[in-house]
LUMTORZA-80876 format. One record per residue: residue number from 1; residue in one letter; x, y, z of N, C-alpha, C in turn. Coordinates in steps of 0.1 Angstrom, whole numbers, plus 5000, padded with zeros to 4 digits. Layout:
REM residues N
(NUM 'A' (X Y Z) (X Y Z) (X Y Z));
...
END
This chain:
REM residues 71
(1 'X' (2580 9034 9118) (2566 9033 9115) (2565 9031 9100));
(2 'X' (2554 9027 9096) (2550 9015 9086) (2536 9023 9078));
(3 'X' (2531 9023 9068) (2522 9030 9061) (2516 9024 9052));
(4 'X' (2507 9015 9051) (2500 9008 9037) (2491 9017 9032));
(5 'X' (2494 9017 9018) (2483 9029 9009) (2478 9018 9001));
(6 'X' (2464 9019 9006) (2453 9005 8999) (2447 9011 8987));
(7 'X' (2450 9023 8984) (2444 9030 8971) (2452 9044 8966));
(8 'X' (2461 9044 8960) (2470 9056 8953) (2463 9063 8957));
(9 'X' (2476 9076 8960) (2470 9088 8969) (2483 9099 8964));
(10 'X' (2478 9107 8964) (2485 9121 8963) (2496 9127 8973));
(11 'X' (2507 9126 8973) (2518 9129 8980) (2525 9146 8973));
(12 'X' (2535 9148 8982) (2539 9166 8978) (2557 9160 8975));
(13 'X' (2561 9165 8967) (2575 9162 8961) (2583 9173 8964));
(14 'X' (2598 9176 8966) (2603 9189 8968) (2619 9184 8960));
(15 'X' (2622 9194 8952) (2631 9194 8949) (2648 9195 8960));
(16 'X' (2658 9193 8959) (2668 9189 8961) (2673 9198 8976));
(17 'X' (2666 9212 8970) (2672 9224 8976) (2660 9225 8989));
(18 'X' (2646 9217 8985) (2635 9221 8996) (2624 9223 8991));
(19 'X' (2631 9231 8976) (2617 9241 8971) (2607 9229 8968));
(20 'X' (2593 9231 8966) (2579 9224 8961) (2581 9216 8943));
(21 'X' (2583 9206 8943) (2586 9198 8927) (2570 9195 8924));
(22 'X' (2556 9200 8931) (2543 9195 8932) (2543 9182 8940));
(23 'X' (2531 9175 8935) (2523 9161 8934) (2536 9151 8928));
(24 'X' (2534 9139 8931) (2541 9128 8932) (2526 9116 8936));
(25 'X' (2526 9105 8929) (2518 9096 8931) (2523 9086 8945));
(26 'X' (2517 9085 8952) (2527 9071 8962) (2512 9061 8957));
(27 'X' (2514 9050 8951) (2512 9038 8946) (2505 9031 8957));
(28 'X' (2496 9020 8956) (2493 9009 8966) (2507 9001 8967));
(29 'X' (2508 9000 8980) (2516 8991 8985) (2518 9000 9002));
(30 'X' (2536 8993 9008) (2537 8995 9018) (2552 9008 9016));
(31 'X' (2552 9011 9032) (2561 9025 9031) (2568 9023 9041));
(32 'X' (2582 9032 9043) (2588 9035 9057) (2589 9049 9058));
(33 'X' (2578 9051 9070) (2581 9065 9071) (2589 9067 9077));
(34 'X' (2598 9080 9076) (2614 9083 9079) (2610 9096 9095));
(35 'X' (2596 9101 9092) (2599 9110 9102) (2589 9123 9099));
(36 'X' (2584 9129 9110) (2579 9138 9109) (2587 9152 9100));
(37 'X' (2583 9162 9095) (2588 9173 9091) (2584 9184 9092));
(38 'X' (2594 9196 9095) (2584 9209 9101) (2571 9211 9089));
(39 'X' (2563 9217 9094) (2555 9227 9086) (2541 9216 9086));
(40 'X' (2544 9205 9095) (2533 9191 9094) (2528 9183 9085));
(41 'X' (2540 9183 9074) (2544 9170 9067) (2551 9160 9071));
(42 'X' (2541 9146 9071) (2550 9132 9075) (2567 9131 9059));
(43 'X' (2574 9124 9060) (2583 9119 9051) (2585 9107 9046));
(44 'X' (2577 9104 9039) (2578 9088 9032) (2589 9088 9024));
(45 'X' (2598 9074 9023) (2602 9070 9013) (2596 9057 9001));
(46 'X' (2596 9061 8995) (2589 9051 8984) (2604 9044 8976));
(47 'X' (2599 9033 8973) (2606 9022 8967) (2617 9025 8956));
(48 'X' (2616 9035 8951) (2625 9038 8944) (2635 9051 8948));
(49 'X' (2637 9051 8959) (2642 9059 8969) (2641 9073 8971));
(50 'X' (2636 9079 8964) (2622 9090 8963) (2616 9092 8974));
(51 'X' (2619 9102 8982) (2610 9110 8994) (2602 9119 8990));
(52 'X' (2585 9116 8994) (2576 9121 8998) (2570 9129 9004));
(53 'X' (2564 9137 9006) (2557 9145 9021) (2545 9145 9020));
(54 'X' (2538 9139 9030) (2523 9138 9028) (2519 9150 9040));
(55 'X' (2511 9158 9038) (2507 9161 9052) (2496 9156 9063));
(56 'X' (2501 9158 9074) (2495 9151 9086) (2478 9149 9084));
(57 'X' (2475 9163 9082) (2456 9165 9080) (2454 9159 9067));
(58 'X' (2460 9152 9058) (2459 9149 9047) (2456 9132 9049));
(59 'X' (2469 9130 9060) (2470 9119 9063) (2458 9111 9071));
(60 'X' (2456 9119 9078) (2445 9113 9088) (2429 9118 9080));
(61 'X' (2424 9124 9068) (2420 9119 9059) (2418 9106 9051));
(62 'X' (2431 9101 9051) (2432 9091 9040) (2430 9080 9051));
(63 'X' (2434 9080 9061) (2434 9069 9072) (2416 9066 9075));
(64 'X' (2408 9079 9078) (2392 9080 9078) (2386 9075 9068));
(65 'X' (2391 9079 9057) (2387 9073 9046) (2387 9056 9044));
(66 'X' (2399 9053 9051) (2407 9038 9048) (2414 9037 9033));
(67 'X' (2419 9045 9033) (2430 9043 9017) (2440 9039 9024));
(68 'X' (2444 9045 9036) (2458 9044 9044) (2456 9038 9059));
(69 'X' (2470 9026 9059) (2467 9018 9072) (2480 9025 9077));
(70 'X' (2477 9028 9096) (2490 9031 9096) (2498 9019 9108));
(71 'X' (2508 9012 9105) (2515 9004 9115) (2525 9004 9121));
END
């Protein structure tokens, strides 16, 4: 599955070990999402090989909205 962010959006970053690194920007453009993740964070990877966690209710926000297409 496939993710277009038509307007920069706010993603969750975690350091190496798991723990929370905050906010991370995911950019306009396109994504591969890798996978759901417990706790109801999706797992993007972004272009510079950088994994993401957006969460689900966050997600389908941003989809309502139309910032995010999902394919």
């Amino acid at each position: 599955m496939r993710i277009q962010v038509i307007n920069g959006v706010l993603a969750r970053q975690h350091f190496k070990d798991g723990s929370d690194a905050g906010f991370a920007p995911l950019a306009a453009g396109t994504y591969e999402v890798l996978g759901p993740v417990k706790d109801g964070f999706l797992e993007i990877c972004k272009d510079d090989g950088v994994n993401v966690y957006l969460l689900i209710e966050k997600l389908e926000a941003y989809v309502t909205a139309g910032e995010v297409v999902i394919s």
